[in-house]
Residue frames as a rotation matrix with the C-alpha (Angstrom) as fourth column:
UNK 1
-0.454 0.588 0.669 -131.48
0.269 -0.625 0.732 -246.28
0.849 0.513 0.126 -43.05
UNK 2
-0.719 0.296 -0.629 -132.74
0.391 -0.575 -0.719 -244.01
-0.574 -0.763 0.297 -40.28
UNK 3
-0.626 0.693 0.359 -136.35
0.249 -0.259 0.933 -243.87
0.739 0.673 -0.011 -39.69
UNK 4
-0.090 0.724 0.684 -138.96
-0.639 -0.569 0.518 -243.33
0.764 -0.390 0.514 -37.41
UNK 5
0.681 0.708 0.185 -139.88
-0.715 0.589 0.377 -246.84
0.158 -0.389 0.907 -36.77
UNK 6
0.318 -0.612 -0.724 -136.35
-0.490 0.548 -0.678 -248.28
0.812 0.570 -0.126 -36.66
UNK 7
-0.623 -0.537 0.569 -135.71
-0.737 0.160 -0.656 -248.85
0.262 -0.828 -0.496 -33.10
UNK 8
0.113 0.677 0.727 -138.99
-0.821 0.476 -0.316 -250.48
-0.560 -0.561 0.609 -32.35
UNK 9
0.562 0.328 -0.759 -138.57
-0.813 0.386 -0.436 -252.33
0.150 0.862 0.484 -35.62
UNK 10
-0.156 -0.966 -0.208 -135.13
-0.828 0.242 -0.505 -254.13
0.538 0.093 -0.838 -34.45
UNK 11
-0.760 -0.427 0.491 -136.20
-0.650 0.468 -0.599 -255.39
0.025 -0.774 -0.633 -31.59
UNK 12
0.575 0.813 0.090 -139.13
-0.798 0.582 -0.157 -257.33
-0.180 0.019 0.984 -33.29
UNK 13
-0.259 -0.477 0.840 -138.48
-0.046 0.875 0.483 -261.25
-0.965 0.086 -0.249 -33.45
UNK 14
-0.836 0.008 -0.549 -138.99
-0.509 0.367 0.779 -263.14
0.208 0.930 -0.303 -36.80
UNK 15
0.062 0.321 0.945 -141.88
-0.610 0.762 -0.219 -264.80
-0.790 -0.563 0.243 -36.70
UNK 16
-0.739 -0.550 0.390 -142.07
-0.082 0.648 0.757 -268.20
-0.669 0.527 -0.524 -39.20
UNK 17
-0.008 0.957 -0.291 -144.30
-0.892 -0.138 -0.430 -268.67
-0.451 0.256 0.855 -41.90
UNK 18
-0.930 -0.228 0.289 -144.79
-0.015 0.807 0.590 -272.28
-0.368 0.544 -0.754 -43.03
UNK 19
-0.769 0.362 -0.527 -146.70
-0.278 0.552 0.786 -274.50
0.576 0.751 -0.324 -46.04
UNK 20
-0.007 0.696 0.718 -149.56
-0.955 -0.216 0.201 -276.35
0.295 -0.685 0.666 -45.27
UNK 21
0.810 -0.138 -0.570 -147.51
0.188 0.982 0.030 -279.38
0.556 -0.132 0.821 -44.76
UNK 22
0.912 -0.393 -0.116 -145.63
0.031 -0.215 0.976 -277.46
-0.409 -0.894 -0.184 -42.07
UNK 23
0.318 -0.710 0.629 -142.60
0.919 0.067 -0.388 -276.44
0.233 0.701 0.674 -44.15
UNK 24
0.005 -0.311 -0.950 -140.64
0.416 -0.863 0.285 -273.11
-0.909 -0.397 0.125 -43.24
UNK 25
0.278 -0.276 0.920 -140.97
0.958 0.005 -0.288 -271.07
0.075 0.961 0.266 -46.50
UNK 26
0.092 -0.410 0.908 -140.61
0.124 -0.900 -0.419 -267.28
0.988 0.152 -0.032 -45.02
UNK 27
-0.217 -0.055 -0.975 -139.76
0.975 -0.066 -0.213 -265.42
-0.052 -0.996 0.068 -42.48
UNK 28
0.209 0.922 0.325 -141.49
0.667 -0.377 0.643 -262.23
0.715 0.083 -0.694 -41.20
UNK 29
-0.653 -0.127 -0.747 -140.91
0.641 -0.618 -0.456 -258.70
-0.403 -0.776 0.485 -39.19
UNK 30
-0.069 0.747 0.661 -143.33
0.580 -0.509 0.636 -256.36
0.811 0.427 -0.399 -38.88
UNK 31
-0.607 0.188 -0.772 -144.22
0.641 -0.458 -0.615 -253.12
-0.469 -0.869 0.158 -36.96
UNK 32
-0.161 0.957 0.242 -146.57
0.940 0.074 0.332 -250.77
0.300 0.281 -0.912 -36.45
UNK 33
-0.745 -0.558 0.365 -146.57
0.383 -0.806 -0.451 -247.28
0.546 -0.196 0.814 -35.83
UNK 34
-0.678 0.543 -0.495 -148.34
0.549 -0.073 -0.833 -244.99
-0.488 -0.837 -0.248 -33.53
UNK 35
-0.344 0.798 -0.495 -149.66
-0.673 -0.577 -0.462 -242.80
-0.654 0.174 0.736 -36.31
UNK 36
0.535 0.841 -0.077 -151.06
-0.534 0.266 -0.802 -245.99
-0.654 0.471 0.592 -38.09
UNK 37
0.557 -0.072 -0.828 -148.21
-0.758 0.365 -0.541 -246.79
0.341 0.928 0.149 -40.86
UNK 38
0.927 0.050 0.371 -146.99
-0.241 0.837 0.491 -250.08
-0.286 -0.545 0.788 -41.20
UNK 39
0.029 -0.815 -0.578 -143.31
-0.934 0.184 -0.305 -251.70
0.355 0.549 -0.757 -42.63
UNK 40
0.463 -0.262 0.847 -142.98
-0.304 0.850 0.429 -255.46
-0.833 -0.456 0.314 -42.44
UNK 41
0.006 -0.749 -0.662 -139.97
-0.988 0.096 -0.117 -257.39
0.151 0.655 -0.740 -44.50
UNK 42
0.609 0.287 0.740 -140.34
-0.477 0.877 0.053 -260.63
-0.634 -0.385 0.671 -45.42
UNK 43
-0.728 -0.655 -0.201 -137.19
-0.592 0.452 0.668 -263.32
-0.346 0.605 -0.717 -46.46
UNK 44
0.717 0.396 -0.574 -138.60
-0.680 0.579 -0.449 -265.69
0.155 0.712 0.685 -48.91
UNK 45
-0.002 -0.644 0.765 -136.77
-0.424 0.693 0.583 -269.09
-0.906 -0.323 -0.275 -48.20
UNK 46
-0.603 -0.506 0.617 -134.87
0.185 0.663 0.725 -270.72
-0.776 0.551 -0.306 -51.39
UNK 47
0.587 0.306 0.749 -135.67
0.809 -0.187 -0.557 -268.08
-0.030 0.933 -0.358 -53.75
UNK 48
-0.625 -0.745 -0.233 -133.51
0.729 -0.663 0.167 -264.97
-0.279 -0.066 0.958 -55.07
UNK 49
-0.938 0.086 -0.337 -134.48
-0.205 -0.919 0.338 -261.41
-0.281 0.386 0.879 -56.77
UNK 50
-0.578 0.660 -0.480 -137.49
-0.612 0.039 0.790 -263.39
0.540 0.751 0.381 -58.71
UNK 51
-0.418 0.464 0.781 -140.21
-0.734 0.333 -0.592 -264.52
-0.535 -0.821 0.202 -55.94
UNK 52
0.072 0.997 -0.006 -142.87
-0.806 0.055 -0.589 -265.60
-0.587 0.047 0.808 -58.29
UNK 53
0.476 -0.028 -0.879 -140.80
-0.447 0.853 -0.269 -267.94
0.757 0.521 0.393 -60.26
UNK 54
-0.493 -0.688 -0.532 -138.77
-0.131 0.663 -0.737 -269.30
0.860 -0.293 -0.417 -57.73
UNK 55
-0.851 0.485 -0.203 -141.72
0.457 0.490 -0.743 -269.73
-0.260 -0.725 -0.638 -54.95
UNK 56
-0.683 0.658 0.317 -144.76
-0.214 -0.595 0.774 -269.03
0.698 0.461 0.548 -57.05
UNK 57
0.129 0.536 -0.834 -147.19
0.719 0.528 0.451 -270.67
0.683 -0.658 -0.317 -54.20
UNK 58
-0.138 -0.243 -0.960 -145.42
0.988 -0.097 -0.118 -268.66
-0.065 -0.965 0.254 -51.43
UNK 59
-0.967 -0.200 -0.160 -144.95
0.154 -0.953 0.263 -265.41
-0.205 0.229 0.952 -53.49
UNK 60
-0.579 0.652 0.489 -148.98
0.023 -0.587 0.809 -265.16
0.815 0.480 0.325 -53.72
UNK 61
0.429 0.618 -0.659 -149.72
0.749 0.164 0.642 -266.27
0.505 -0.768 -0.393 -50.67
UNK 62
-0.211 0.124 -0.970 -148.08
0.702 -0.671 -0.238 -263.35
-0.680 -0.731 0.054 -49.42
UNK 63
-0.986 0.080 0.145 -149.56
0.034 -0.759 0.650 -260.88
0.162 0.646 0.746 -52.19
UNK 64
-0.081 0.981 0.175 -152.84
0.118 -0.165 0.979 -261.98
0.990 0.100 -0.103 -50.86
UNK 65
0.210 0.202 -0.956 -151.99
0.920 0.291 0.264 -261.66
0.332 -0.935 -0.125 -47.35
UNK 66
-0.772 -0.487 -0.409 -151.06
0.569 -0.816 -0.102 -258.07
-0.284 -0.311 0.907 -48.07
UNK 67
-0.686 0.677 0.267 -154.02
-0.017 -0.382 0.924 -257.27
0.728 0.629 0.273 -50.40
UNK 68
-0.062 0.720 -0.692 -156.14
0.449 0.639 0.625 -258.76
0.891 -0.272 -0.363 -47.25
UNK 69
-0.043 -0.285 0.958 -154.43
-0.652 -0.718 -0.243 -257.04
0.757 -0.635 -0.155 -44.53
UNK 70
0.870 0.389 0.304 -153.42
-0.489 0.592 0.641 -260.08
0.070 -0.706 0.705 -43.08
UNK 71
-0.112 -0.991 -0.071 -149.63
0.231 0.044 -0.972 -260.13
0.966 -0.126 0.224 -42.72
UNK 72
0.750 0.159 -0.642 -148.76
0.644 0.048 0.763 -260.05
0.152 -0.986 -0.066 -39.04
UNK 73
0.133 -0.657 0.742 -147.63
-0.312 -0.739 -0.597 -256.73
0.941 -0.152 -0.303 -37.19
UNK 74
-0.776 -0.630 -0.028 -145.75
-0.086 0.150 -0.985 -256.32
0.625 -0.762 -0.170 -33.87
UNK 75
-0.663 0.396 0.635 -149.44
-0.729 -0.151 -0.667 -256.23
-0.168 -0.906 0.389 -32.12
UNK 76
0.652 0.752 -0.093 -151.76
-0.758 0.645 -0.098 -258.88
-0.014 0.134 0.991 -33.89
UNK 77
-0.011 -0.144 0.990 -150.83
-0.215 0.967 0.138 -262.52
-0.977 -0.211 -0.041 -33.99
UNK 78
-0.848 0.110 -0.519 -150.10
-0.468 0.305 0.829 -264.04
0.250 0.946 -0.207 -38.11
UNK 79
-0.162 0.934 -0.317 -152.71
-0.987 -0.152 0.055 -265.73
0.003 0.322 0.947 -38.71
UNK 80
0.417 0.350 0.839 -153.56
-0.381 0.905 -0.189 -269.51
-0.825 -0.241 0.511 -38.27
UNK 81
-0.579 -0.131 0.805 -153.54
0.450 0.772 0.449 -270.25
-0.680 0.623 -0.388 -41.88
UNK 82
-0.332 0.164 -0.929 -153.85
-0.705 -0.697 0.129 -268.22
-0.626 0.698 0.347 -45.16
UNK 83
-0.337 0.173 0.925 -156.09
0.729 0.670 0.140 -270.40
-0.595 0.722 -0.352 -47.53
UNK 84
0.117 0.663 -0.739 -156.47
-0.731 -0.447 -0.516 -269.26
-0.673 0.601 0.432 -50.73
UNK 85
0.813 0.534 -0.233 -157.39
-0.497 0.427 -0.755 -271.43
-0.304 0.730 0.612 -53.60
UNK 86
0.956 -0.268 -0.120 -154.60
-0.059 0.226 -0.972 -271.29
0.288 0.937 0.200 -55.62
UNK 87
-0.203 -0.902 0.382 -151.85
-0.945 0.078 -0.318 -271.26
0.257 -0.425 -0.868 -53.29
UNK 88
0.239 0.227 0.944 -153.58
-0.623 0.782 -0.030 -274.81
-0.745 -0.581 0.328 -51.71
UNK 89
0.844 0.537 0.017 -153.81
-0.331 0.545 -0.770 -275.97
-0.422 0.644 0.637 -54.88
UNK 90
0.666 -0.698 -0.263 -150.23
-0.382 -0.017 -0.924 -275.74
0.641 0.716 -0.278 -55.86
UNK 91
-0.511 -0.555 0.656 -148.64
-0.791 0.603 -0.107 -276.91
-0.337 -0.574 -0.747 -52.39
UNK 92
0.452 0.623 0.639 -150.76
-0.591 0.745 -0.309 -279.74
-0.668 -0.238 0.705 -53.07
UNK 93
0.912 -0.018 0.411 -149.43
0.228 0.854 -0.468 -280.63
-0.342 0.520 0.782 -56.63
UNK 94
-0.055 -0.994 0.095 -146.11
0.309 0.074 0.948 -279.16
-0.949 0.082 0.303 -56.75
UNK 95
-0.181 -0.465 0.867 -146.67
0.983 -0.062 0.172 -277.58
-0.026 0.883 0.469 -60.37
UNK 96
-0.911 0.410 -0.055 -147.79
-0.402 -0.909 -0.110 -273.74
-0.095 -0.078 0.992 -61.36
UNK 97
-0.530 0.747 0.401 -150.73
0.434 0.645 -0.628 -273.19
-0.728 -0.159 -0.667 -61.14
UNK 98
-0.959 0.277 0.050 -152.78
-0.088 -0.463 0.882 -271.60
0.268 0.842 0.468 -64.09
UNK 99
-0.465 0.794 -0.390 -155.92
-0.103 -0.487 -0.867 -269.54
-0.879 -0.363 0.308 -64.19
UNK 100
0.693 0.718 -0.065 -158.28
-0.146 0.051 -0.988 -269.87
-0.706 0.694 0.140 -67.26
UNK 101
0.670 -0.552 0.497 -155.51
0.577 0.808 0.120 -272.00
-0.467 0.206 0.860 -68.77
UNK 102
0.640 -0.672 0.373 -153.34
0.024 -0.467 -0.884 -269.22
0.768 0.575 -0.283 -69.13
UNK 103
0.031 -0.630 -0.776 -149.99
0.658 0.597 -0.459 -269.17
0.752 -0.497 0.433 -66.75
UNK 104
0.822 0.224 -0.524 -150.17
0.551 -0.549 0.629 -267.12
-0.147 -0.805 -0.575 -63.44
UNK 105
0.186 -0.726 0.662 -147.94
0.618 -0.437 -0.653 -263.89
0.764 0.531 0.368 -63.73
UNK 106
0.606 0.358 -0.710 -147.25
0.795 -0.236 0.560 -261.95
0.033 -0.903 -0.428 -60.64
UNK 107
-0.196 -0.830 0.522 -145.16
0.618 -0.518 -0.592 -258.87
0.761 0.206 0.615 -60.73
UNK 108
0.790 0.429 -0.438 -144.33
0.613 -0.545 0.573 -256.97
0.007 -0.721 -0.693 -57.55
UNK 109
0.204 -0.211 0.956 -142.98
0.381 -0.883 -0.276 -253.56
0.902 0.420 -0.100 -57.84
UNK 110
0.428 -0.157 -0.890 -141.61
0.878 -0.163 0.451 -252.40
-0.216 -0.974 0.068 -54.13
């Protein structure tokens, strides 16, 4: 696909994104354009087609790191360490996690 941003886009690296027990779970490219828009693609590690069931922890930590505007592009630095609640809460115990005891649903639409 021929685009604007495709040349600059190639020659970004991956960067890693791990757990907060230092686990690799994605990996990350991003760029930035000069008039402003962004494109970053991110692999989910040891999930397919369905993020949210098959890395429900990872798949929200990065739905809140987009909602935040805190996905790393080719000119800022990722962040340290995305803490929300419910993503901590599930690396911690390894199950889903659930919101007013009903089951977290996530649906992302690209």
């Amino acid at each position: 696909l021929e685009w604007e941003g495709q040349e600059q886009f190639n020659k970004q690296d991956d960067l890693d994104i791990k757990n907060s027990s230092g686990k690799s779970v994605a990996k990350v490219r991003s760029v930035t354009l000069d008039n402003g828009g962004q494109f970053t693609f991110m692999q989910i590690k040891e999930a397919g087609h369905m993020v949210p069931m098959d890395q429900p922890a990872v798949a929200l930590r990065m739905l809140n790191g987009f909602l935040d505007n805190k996905l790393p592009t080719h000119h800022l630095s990722p962040p340290e360490h995305i803490s929300h609640a419910a993503s901590e809460q599930y690396a911690a115990s390894e199950q889903y996690v659930f919101v007013d005891d009903q089951p977290l649903e996530i649906d992302i639409v690209l």
